[in-house]
C-alpha positions as a Markdown table, in Angstrom:
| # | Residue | x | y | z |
|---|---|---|---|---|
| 1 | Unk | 3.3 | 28.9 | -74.4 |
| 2 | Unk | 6.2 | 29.6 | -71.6 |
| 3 | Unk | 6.0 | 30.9 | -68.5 |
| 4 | Unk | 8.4 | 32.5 | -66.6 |
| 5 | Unk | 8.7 | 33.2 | -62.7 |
| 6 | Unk | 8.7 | 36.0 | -61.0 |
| 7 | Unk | 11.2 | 38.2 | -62.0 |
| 8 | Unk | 14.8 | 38.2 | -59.7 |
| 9 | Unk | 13.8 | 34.6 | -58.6 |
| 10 | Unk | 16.6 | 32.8 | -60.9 |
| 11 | Unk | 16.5 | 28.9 | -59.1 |
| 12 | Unk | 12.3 | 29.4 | -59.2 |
| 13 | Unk | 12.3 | 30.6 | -62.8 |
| 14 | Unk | 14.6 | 27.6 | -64.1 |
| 15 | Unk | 13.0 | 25.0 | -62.1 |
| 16 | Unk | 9.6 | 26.5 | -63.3 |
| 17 | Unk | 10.4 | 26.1 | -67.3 |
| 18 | Unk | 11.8 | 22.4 | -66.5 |
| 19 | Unk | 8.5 | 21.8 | -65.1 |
| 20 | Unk | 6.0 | 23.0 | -68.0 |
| 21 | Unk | 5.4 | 20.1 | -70.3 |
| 22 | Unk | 2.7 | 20.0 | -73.0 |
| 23 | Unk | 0.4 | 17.3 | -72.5 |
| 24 | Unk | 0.9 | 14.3 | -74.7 |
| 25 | Unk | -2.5 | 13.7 | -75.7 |
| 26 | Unk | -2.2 | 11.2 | -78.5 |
| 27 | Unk | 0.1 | 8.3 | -77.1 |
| 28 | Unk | -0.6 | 6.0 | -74.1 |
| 29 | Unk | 1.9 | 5.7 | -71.9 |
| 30 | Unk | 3.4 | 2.0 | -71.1 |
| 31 | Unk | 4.3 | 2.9 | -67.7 |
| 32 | Unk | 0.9 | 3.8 | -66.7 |
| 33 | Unk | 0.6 | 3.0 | -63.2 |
| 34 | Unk | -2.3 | -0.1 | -62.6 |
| 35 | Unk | -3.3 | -1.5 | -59.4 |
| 36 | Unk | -4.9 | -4.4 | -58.7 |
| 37 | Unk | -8.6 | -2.7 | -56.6 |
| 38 | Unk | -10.9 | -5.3 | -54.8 |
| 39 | Unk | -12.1 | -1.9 | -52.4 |
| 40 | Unk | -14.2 | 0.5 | -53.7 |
| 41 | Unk | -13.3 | 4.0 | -52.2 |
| 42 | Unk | -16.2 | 6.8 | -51.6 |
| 43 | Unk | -15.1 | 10.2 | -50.5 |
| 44 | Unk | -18.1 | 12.0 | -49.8 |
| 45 | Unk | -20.2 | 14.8 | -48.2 |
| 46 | Unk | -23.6 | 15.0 | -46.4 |
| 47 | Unk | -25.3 | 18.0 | -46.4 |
| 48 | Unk | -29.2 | 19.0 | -44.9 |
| 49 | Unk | -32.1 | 20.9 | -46.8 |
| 50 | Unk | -30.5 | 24.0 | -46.4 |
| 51 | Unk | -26.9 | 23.7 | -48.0 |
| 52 | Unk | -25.0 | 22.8 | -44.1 |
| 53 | Unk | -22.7 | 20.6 | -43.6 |
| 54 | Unk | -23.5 | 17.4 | -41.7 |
| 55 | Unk | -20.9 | 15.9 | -39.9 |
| 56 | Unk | -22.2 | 13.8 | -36.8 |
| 57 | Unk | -22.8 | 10.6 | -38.6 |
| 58 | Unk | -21.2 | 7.1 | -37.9 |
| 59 | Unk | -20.9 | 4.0 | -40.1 |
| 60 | Unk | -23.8 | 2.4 | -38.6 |
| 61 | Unk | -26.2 | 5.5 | -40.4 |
| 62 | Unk | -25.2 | 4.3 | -43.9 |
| 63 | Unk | -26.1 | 1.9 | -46.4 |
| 64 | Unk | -24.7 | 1.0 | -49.6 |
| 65 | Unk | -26.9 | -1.0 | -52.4 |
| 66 | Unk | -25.2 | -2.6 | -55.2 |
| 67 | Unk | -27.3 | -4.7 | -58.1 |
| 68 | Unk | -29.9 | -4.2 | -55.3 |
| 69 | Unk | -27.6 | -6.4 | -52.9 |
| 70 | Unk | -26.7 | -4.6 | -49.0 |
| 71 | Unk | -23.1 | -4.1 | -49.5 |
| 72 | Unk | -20.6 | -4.7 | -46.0 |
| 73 | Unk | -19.2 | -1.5 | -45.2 |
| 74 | Unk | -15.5 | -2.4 | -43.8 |
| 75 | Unk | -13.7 | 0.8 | -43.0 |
| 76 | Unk | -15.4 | 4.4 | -42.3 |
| 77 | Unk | -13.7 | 7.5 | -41.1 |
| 78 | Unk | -15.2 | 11.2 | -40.9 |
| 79 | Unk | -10.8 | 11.9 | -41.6 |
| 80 | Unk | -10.5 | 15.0 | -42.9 |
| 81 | Unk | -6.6 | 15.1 | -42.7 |
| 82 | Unk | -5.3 | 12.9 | -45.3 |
| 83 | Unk | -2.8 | 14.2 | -47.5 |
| 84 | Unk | -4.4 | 16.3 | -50.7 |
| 85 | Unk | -3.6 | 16.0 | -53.9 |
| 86 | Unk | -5.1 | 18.8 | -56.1 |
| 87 | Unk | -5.3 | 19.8 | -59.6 |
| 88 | Unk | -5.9 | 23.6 | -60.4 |
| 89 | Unk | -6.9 | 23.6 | -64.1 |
| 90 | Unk | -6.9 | 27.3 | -66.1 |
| 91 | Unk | -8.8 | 28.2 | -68.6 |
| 92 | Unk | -6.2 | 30.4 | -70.4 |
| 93 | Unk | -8.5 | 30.8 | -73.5 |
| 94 | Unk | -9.2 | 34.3 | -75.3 |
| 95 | Unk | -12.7 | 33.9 | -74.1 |
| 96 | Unk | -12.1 | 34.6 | -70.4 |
| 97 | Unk | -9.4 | 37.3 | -70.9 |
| 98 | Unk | -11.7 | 40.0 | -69.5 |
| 99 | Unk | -11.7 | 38.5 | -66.5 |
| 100 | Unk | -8.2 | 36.9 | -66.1 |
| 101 | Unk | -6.4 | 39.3 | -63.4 |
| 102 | Unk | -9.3 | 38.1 | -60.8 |
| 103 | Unk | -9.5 | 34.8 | -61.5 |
| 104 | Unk | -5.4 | 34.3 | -60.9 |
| 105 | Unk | -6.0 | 36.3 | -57.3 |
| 106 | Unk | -9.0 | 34.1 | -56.6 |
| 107 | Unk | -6.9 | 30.9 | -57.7 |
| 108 | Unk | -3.6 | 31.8 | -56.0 |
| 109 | Unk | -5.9 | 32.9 | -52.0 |
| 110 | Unk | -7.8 | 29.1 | -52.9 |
| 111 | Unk | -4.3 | 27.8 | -52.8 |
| 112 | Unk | -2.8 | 29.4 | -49.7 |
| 113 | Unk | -6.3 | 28.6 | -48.0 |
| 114 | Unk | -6.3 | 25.3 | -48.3 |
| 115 | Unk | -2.8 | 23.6 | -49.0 |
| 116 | Unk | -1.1 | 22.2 | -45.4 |
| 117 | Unk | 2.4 | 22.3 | -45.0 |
| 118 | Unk | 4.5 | 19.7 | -45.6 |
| 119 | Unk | 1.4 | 17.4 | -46.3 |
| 120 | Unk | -0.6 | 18.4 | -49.3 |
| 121 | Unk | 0.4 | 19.1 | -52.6 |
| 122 | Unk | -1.0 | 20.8 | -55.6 |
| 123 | Unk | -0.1 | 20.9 | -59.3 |
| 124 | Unk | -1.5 | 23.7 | -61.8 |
| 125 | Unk | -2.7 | 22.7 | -65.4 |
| 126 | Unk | -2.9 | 25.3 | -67.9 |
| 127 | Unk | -5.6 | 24.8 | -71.1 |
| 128 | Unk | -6.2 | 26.6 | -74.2 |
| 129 | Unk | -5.7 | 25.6 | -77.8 |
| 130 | Unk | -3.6 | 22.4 | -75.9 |
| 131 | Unk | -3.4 | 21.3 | -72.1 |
| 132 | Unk | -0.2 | 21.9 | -70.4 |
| 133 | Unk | 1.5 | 21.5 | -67.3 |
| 134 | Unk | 3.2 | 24.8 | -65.6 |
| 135 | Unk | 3.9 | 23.1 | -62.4 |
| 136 | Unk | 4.3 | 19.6 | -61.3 |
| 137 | Unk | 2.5 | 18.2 | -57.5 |
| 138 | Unk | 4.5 | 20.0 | -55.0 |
| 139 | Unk | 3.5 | 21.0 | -51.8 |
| 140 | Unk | 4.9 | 24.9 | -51.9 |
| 141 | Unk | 2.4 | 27.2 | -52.3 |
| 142 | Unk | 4.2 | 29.9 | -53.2 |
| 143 | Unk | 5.4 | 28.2 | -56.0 |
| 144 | Unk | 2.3 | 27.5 | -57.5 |
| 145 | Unk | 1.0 | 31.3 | -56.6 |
| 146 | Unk | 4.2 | 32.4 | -59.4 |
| 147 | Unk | 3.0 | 30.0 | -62.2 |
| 148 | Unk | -0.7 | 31.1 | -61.7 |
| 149 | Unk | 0.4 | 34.8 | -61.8 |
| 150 | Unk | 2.4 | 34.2 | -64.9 |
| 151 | Unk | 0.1 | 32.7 | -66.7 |
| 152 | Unk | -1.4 | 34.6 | -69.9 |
| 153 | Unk | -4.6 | 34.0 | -71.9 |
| 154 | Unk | -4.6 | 33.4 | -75.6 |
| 155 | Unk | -5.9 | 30.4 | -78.3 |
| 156 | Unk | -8.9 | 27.6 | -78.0 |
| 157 | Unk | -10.2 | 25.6 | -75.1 |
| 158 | Unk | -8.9 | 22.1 | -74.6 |
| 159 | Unk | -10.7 | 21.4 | -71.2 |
| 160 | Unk | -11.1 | 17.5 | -71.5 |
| 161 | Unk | -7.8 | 17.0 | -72.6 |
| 162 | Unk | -6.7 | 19.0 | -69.3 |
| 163 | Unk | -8.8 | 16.7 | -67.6 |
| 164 | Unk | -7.8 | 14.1 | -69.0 |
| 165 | Unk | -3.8 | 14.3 | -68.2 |
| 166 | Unk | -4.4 | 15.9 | -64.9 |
| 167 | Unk | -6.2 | 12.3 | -63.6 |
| 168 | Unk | -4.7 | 9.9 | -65.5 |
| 169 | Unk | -1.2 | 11.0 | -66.0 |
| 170 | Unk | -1.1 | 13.0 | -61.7 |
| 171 | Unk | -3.6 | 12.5 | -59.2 |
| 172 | Unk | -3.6 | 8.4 | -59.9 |
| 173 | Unk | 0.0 | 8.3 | -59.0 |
| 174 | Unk | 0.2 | 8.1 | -55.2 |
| 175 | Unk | -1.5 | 4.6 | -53.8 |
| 176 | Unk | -3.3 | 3.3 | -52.6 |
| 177 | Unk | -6.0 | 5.6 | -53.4 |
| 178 | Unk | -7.7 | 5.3 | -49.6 |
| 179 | Unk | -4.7 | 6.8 | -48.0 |
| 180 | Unk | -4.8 | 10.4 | -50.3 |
| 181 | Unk | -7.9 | 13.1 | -50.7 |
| 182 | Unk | -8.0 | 13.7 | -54.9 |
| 183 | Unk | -9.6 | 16.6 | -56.2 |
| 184 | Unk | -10.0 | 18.8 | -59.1 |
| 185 | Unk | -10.5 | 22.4 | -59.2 |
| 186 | Unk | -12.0 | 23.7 | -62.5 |
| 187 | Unk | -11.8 | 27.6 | -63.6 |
| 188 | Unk | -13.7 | 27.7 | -67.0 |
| 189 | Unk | -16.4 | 28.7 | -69.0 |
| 190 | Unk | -17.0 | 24.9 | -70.0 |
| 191 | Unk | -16.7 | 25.4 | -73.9 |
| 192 | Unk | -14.1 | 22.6 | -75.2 |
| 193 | Unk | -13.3 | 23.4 | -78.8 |
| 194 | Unk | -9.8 | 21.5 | -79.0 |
| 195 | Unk | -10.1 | 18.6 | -77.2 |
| 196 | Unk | -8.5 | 14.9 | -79.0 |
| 197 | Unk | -10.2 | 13.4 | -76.0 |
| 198 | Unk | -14.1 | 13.3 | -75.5 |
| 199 | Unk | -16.1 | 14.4 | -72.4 |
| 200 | Unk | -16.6 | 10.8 | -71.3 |
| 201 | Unk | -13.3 | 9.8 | -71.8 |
| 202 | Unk | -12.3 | 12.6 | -69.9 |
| 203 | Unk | -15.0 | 11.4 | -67.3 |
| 204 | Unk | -13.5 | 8.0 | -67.2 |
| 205 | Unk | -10.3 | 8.8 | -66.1 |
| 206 | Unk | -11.5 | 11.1 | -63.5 |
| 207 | Unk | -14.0 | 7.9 | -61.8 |
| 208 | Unk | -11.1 | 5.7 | -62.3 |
| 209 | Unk | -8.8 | 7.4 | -60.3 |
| 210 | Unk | -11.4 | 8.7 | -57.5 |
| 211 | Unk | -10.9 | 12.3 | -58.5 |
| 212 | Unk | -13.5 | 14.8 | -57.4 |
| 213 | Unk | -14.4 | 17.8 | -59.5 |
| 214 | Unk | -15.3 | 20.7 | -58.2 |
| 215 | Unk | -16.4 | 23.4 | -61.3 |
| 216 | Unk | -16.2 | 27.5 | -60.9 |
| 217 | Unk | -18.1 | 28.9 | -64.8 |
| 218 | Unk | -16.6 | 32.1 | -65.2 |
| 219 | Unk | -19.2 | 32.9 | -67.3 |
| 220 | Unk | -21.6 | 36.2 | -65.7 |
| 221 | Unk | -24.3 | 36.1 | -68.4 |
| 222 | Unk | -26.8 | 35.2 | -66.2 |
| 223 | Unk | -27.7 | 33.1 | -69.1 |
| 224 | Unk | -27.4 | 29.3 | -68.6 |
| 225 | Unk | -24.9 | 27.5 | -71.3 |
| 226 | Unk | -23.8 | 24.3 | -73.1 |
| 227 | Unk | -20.4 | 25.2 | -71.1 |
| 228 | Unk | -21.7 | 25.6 | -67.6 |
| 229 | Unk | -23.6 | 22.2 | -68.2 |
| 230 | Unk | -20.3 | 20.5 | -69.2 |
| 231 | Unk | -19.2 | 21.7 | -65.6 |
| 232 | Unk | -22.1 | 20.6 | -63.9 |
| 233 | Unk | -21.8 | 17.2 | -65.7 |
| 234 | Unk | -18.3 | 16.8 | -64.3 |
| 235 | Unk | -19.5 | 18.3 | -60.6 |
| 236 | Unk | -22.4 | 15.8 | -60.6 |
| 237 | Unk | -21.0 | 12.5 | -62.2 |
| 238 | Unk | -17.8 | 12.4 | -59.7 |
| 239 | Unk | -19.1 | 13.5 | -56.1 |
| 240 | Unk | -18.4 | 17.3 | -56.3 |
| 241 | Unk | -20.3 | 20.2 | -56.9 |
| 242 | Unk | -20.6 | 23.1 | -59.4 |
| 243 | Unk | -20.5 | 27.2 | -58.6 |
| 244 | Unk | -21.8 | 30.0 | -61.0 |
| 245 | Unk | -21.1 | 32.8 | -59.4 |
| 246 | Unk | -23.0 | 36.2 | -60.6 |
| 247 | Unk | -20.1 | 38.7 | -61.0 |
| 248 | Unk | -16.1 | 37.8 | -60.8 |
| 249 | Unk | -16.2 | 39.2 | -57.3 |
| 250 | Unk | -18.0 | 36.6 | -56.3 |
| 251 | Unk | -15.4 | 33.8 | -57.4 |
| 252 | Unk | -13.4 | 34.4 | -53.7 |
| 253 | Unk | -16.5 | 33.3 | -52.2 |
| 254 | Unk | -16.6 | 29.4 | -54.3 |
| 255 | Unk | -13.4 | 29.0 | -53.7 |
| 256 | Unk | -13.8 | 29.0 | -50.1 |
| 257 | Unk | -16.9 | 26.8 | -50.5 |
| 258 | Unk | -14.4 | 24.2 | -52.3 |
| 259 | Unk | -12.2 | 24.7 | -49.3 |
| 260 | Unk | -15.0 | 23.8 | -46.4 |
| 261 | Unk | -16.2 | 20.8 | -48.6 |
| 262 | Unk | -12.6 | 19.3 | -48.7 |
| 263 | Unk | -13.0 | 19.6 | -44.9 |
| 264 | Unk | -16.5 | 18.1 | -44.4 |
| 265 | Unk | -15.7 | 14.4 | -45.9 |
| 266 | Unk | -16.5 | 11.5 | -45.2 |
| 267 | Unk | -14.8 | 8.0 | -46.7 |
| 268 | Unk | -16.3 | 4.6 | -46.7 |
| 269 | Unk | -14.3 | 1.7 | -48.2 |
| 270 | Unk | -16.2 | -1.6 | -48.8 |
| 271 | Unk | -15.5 | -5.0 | -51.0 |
| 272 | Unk | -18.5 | -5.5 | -53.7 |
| 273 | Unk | -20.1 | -9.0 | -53.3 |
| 274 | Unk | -20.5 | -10.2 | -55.9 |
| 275 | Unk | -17.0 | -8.7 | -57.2 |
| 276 | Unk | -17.0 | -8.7 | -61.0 |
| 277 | Unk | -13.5 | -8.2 | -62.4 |
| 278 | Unk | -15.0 | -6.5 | -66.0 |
| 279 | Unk | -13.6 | -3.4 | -65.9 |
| 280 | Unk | -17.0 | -1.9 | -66.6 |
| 281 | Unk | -18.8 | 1.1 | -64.6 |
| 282 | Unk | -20.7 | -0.2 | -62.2 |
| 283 | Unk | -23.5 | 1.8 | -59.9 |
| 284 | Unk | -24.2 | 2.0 | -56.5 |
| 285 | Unk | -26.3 | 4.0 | -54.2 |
| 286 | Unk | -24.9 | 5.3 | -51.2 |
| 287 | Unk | -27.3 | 7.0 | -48.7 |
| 288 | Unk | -28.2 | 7.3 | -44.8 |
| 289 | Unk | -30.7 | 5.5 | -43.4 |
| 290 | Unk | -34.0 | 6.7 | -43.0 |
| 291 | Unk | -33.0 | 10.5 | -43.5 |
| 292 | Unk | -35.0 | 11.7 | -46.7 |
| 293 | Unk | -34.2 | 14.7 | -45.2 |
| 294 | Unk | -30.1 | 14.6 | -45.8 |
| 295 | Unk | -28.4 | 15.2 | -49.3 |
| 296 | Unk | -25.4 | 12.3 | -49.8 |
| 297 | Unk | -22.7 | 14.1 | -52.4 |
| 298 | Unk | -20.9 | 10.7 | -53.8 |
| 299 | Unk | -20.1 | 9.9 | -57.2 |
| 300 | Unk | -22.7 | 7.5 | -58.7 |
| 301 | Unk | -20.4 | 4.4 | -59.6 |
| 302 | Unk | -17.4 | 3.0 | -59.5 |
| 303 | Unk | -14.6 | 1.1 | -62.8 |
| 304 | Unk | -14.5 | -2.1 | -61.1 |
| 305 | Unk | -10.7 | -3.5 | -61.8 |
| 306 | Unk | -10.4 | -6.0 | -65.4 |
| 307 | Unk | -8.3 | -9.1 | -64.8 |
């Protein structure tokens, strides 16, 4: 596929096609970025009974358990201005086409919503018969608005593969991880068809490089499908959350629900004891004391680091 800017805007236009890059699925790349992690790093949200935010809470009302073992909490913060780095991930499949236009409008409002100046940036992923890359992190909104707009739908679904390349290859890059806000915005019906990677590979990457994953279906059946559990399995297994809105209408009103969730976070760093260097999964609860009441959003684990 190609993508052109908007027309009469030469420099964007150029800059644009040296910017789209198919996703190289199939080879690893040597240059990989690794760092050495003896901190695990929780972005998280608290939220009551009734869907509000909760955002009063100090270190002192949290607990993390660990192979049943208290874990030390040694750095909180309720910071909600680190920088963001945010992936925008298309589904540009023939399966959504009916309802393309509004998802570009609702994609390109999300963007000028919630991108700071100067401080955030934002890439936007393309996927349908193969993952692709329309425009690299930058931090111009405007920008990113053009690719979206440009965009056309046509060919399979490759949605893990999107995944995939969007964490490991993009969000990982800027360290350390404690210092940047990651998150990935999904717009999909769920169905992968043309995926090389899996869905837990896919996964993997994502909970190795402390991406969250927030998940819009575009599908209005009403009826509930193997695609909008895919999304929900993503949502759930990396601290984020999952909207199925009735009608495309609707899809405005989840993007802003991404965008006060980004701004409701809370982070807690600690050190496991013991610290296994297996590179395995490992899980941990995370919840506030006492408060059956309070829902903790946090993914469920962490890749401890392999030496």
């Amino acid at each position: 596929m190609r993508y052109l800017a908007a027309a009469g805007l030469l420099a964007v236009a150029v800059l644009a096609q040296q910017q789209q890059q198919t996703v190289p699925v199939q080879s690893d790349d040597p240059t990989r970025i690794s760092v050495d992690v003896t901190r695990v790093n929780l972005l998280f949200t608290v939220m009551d009974r009734k869907g509000r935010f909760v955002t009063d809470l100090t270190k002192n009302d949290f607990e993390i358990i660990e192979n049943k073992r208290p874990q030390v909490i040694q750095d909180f913060s309720a910071e909600t201005n680190l920088p963001l780095r945010l992936g925008i991930l298309i589904d540009t499949s023939n399966s959504i086409r009916e309802r393309f236009r509004f998802e570009q409008e609702a994609a390109s409002e999300f963007i000028r919503s919630v991108m700071r100046s100067r401080q955030d940036k934002a890439m936007v992923v393309s996927f349908d018969t193969s993952a692709e890359l329309v425009s690299d992190l930058v931090d111009n909104p405007e920008k990113l608005e053009t690719v979206i707009h440009d965009l056309r739908p046509g060919g399979g679904t490759s949605l893990y593969d999107a995944i995939f390349f969007a964490c490991r290859d993009k969000l990982s890059v800027d360290q350390p991880k404690s210092k940047f806000r990651r998150a990935i915005v999904i717009l999909s019906d769920g169905d992968d068809n043309q995926s090389r990677y899996t869905r837990d590979q896919a996964l993997e990457e994502a909970q190795k490089a402390d991406v969250v994953v927030y998940s819009i279906s575009t599908n209005i059946s009403r009826t509930d499908t193997d695609g909008d559990k895919v999304l929900k399995y993503f949502a759930d297994k990396t601290g984020g959350r999952a909207y199925f809105p009735f009608k495309v209408e609707d899809l405005a009103q989840s993007f802003e629900n991404i965008n006060n969730e980004l701004t409701h976070q809370y982070i807690i760093l600690y050190r496991p004891e013991p610290l296994v260097t297996d590179g395995l999964f490992h899980v941990m609860d995370l919840r506030v004391k006492g408060r059956k009441d309070l829902i903790v959003r946090v993914r469920p684990g962490y890749y401890a680091p392999k030496m």
